[in-house]
C-alpha positions as CSV (number, residue, x, y, z in Angstrom):
1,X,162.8,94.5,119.4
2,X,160.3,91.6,120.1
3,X,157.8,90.7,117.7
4,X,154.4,89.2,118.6
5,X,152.2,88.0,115.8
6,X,148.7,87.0,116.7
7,X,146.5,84.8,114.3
8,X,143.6,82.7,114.9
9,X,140.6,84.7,115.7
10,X,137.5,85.0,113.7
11,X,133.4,84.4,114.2
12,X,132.2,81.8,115.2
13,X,128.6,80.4,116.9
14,X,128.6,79.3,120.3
15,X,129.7,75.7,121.0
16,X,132.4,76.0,118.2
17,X,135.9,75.9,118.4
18,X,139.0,78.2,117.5
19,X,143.0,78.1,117.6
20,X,145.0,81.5,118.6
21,X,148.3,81.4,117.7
22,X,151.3,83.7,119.0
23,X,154.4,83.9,117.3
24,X,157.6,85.5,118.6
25,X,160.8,86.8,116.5
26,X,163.1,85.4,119.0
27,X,163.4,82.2,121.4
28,X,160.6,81.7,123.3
29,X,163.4,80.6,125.7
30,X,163.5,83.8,126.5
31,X,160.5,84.6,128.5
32,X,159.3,83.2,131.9
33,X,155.6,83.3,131.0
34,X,153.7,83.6,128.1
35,X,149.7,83.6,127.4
36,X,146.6,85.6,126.7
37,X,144.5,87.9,128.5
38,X,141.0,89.2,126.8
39,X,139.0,92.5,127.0
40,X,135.5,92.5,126.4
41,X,133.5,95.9,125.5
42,X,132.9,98.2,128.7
43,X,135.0,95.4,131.4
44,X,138.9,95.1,132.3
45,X,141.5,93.2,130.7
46,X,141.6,90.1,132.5
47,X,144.2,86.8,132.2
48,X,143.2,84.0,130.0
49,X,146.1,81.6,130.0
50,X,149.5,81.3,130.9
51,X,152.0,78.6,130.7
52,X,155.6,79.2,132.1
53,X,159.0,78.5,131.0
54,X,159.1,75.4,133.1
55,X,155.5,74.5,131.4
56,X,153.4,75.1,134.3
57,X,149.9,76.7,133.1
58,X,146.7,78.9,134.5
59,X,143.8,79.3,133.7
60,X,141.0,81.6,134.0
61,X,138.0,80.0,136.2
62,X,135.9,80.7,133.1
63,X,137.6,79.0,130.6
64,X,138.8,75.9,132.6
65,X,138.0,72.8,130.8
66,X,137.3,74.5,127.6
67,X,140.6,76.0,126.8
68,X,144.1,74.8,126.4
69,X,147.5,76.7,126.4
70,X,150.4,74.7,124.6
71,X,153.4,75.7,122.8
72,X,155.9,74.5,120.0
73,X,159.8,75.8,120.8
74,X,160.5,74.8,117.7
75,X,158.3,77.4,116.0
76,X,158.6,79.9,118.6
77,X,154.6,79.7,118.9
78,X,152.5,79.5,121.5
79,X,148.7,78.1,121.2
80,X,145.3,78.5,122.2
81,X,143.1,75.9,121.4
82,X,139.7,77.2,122.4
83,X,136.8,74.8,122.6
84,X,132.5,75.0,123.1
85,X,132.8,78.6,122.8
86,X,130.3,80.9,124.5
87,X,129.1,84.5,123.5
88,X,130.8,85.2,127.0
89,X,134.1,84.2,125.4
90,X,133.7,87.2,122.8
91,X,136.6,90.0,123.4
92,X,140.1,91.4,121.6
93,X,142.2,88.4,122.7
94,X,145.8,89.8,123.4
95,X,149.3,87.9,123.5
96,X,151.8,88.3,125.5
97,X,155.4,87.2,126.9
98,X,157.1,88.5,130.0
99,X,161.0,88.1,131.1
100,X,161.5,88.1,134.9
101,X,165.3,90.0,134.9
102,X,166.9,93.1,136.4
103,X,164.8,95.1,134.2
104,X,161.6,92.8,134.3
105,X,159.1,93.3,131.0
106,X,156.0,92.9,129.1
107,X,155.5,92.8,125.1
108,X,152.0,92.6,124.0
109,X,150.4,91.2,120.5
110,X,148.7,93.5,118.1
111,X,145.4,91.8,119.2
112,X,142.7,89.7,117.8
113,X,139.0,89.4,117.7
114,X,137.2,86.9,118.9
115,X,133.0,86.8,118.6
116,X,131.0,83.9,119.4
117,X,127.4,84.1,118.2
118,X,124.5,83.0,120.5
């Protein structure tokens, strides 16, 4: 099985900054894409980042120029180095990685919180 280990997310007030980090149990290597999407109370679970194996990345509209998806091979860890935060930003922040194969798949993180105070 994959592991996903989300850390990183916390309170903070609006303009501050936080760092997710996603750590896998195997070789990021593995995976095609890997990345964050948010939920925030009462909406739907929408795409944050994404960089690919090749180390193209996406972004969100609202989150372009704040926000920057990076990752260390070495350490098996993908970032998220979040930047003049808004209350907007607040929502469960969720890892994942997907493999594009025969029998394509999704793992997902356990989740973390993020709240920005206004």
């Amino acid at each position: 099985q994959v592991q996903l280990v989300e850390s990183g997310g916390g309170l903070v007030q609006a303009g501050g900054s936080l760092r997710l980090s996603c750590t896998a149990s195997v070789s990021i290597f593995n995976f095609d894409a890997m990345g964050w999407y948010r939920q925030a109370p009462g909406k739907q679970r929408d795409l944050v980042a994404r960089i690919t194996r090749v180390g193209n990345t996406n972004y969100a509209d609202s989150v372009k120029g704040r926000f920057t998806i990076s990752r260390d091979n070495a350490k098996n860890t993908v970032y998220l180095q979040m930047d003049s935060l808004k209350p907007e930003d607040t929502a469960v922040y969720y890892c994942y990685v997907a493999w594009r194969t025969a029998v394509p798949g999704t793992i997902w993180g356990q989740g973390t919180q993020v709240t920005v105070s206004s």
